[in-house]
C-alpha positions in Angstrom: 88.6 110.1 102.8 90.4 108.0 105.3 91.4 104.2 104.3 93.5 102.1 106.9 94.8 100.3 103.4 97.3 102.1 101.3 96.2 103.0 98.0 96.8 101.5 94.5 98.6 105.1 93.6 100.5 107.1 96.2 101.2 110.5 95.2 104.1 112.4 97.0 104.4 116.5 96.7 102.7 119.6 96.9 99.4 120.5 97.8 98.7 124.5 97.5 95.9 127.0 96.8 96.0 128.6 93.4 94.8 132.4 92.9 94.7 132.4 89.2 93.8 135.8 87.7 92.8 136.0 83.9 95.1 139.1 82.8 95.2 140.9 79.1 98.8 141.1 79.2 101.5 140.9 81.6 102.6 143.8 83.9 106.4 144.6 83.7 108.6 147.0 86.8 106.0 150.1 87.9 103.5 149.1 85.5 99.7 148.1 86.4 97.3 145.3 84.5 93.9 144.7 85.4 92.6 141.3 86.7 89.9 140.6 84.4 88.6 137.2 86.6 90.3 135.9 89.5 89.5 132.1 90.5 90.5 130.3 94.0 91.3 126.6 93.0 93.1 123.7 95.2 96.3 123.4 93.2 99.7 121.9 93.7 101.6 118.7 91.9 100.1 116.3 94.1 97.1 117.4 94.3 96.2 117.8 90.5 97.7 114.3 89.7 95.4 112.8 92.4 92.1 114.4 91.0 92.9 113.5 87.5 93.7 110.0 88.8 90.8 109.5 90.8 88.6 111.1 88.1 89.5 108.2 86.1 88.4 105.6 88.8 91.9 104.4 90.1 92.4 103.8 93.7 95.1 107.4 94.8 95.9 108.9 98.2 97.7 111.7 98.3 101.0 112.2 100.5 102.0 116.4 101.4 101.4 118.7 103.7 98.8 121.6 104.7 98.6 124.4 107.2 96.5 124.4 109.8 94.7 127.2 108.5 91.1 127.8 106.8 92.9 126.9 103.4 93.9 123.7 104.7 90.9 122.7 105.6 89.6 123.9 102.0 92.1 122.0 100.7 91.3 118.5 102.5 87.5 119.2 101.8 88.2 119.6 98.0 90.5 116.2 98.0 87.8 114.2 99.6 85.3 114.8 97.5 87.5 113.8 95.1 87.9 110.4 96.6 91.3 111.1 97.4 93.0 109.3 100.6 93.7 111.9 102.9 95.0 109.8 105.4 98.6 110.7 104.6 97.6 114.6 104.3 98.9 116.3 107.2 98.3 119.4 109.0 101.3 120.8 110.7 101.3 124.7 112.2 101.8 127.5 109.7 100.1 128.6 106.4 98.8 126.3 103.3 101.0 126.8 100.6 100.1 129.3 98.2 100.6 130.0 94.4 99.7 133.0 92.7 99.4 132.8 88.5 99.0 135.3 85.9 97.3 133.6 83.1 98.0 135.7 79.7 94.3 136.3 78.0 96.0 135.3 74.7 97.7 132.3 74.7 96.9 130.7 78.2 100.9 130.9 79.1 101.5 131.7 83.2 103.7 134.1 85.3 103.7 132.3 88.5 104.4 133.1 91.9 104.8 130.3 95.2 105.2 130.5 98.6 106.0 127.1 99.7 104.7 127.1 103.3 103.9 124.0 104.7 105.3 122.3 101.6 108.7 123.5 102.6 108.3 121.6 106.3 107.9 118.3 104.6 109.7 115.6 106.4 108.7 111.8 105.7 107.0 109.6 108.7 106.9 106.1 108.9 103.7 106.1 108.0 104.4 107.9 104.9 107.0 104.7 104.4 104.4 102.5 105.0 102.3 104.5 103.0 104.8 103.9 99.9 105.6 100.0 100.5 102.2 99.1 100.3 101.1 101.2 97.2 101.5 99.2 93.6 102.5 102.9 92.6 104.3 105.7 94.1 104.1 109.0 92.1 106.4 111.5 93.0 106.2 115.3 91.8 107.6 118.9 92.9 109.0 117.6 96.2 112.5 118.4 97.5 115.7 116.0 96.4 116.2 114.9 100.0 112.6 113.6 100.5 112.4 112.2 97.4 115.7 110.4 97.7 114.5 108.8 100.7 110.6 108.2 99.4 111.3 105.9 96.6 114.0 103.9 97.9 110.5 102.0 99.4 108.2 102.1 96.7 107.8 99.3 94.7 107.3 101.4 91.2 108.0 104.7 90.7 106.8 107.0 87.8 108.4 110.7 88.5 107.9 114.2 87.7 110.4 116.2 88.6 109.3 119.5 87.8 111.8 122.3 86.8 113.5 123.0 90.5 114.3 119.6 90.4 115.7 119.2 87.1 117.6 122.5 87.8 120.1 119.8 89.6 121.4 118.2 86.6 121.5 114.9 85.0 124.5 114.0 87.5 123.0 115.1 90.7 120.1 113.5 90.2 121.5 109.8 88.5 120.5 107.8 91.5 116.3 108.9 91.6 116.3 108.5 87.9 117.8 105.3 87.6 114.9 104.5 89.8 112.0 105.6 87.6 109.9 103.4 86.1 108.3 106.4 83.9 109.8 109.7 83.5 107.7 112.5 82.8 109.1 116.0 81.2 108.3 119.0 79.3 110.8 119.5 76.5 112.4 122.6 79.0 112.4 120.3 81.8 114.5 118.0 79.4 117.2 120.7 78.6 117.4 121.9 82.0 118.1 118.4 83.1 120.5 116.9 80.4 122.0 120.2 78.9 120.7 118.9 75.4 117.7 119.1 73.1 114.3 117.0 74.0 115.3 114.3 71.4 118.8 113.9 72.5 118.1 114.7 76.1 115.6 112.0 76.2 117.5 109.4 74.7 120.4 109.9 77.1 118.0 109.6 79.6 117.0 106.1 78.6 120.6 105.0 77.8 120.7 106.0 81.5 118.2 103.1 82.3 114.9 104.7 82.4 112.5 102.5 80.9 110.1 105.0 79.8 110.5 109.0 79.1 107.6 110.7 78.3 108.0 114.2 77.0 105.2 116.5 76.4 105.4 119.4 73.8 102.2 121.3 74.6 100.3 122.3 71.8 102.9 119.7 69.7 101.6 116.4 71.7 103.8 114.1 73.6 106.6 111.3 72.6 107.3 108.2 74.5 111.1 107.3 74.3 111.8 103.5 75.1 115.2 101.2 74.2 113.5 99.8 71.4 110.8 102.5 69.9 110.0 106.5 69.8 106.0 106.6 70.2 104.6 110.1 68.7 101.0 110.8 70.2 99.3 114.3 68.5 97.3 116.5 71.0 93.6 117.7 69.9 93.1 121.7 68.8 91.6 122.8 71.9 91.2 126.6 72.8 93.7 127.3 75.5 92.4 129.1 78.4 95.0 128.1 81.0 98.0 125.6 81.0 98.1 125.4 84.9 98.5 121.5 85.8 98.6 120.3 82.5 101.5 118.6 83.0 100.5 116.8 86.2 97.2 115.9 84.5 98.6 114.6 81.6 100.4 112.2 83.9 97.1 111.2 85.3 96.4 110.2 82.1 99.2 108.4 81.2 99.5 106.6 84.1 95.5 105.5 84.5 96.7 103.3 81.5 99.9 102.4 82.3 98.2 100.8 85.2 95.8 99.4 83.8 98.3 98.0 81.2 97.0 99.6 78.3 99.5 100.0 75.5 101.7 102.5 75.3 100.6 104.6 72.7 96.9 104.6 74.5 98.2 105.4 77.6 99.5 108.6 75.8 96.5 109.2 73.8 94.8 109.5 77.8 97.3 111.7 78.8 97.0 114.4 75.8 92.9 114.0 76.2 92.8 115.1 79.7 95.6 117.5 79.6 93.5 119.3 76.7 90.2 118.9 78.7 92.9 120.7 81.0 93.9 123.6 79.4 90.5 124.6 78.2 89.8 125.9 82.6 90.8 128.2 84.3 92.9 125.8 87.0 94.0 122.2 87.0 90.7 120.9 88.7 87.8 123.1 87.3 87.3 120.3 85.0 84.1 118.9 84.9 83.8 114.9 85.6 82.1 114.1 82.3 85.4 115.3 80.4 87.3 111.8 82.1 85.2 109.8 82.2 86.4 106.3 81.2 
């Protein structure tokens, strides 16, 4: 969908195709498993934040990068039905990038595999500037340090996922984007990758940092809001888990479909956990169906 006005939401990162094969176990060195189902599914940060977004009826345009190749035209396809701004979605020569994830049969848990492709050529336009200034919101997930140091010194609130390559940098390395954040999202390994400490601690350190908001996500254990003045505890549902793919991004959606909207806190969680759960219960972020989100 093309829009010559920037979106409410602007959401800054990857856009791949996922491969996600259903496996009873996973293979090890010289050792053979059979694909029990195998699924072709528009994937990436970006991408699965904007569909959850949209699905909740906010106003997102997505900004990454595609090949110009038959899955980048899939891609682009899939995102405007969505009602996703494409605007900002760019083809540039090469391949789409692509993931490939083995989803364990018991638990739902992932062995994943990327190649970056167009992702990796990312470089930010003016437009994409322009994009960002005039956006209430700039989301920014699995993108590289340099583009996202330059990305949010124009938007005018940031909520950030950093993902684990990200957080790989450290808390130091990374001081200046997270001072930044309005909301910081993190799994509880993204927390100790990042601070060197335990979710709890880690967390709090973050906010002593100046983070307004940390939200921290503990899978089947719900999620926790850390503040300056509270610690808000949200429980998840007992779902069967098929597939955590996205979850995280998803959960976000949630989250920040509240936030927004300037729900309270602790609903803005309870949003997140519901359509990460509607999540995990598909094979792939986006096989969800639109009745699960509606609002």
């Amino acid at each position: 969908m093309i829009n010559t006005n920037p979106p409410e939401v602007a959401a800054l990162g990857t856009c791949n195709i996922d491969f996600i094969m259903k496996v009873p176990r996973f293979s090890g060195a010289d050792d053979e498993v059979d694909v029990e189902e195998i699924k072709i599914s528009l994937g990436g940060s970006a991408s699965n934040f904007a569909i959850g977004l949209s699905r909740t009826g906010v106003d997102v345009g997505i900004i990454a990068r595609i090949g110009d190749d038959s899955y980048g035209e899939f891609a682009k396809l899939k995102l405007e039905e969505e009602r996703i701004i494409t605007d900002r979605l760019l083809k540039i020569p090469g391949s789409t990038g692509m993931t490939f994830i083995a989803v364990d049969d018991d638990d739902g848990e992932r062995s994943i595999y990327t190649s970056m492709n167009a992702n990796a050529k990312f470089k930010l336009e003016k437009k994409d500037i322009d994009y960002i200034r005039g956006s209430r919101l700039l989301h920014v997930t699995g993108m590289y340090k340099e583009v996202v140091e330059e990305a949010i010194k124009h938007a005018n609130h940031i909520s950030l996922n950093p993902g684990t390559v990200l957080s790989s940098y450290g808390i130091d390395d990374l001081k200046d984007i997270i001072q930044k954040a309005d909301v910081l999202f993190l799994n509880k390994k993204e927390v100790s990758i990042l601070t060197g400490k335990g979710f709890h601690e880690g967390a709090n350190d973050l906010v002593d940092m100046g983070v307004p908001m940390v939200v921290v996500t503990c899978g089947k254990q719900g999620a926790r809001l850390y503040t300056r003045d509270e610690v808000i505890y949200s429980p998840t549902s007992r779902v069967e888990t098929l597939d955590t793919t996205g979850a995280g991004d998803v959960f976000a959606a949630g989250f920040i479909s509240g936030y927004i909207k300037n729900k309270e806190l602790n609903k803005c969680l309870q949003r997140g956990n519901q359509l990460a759960c509607n999540c995990v219960t598909n094979l792939g972020a986006v096989n969800i169906h639109h009745s699960d989100l509606e609002h």
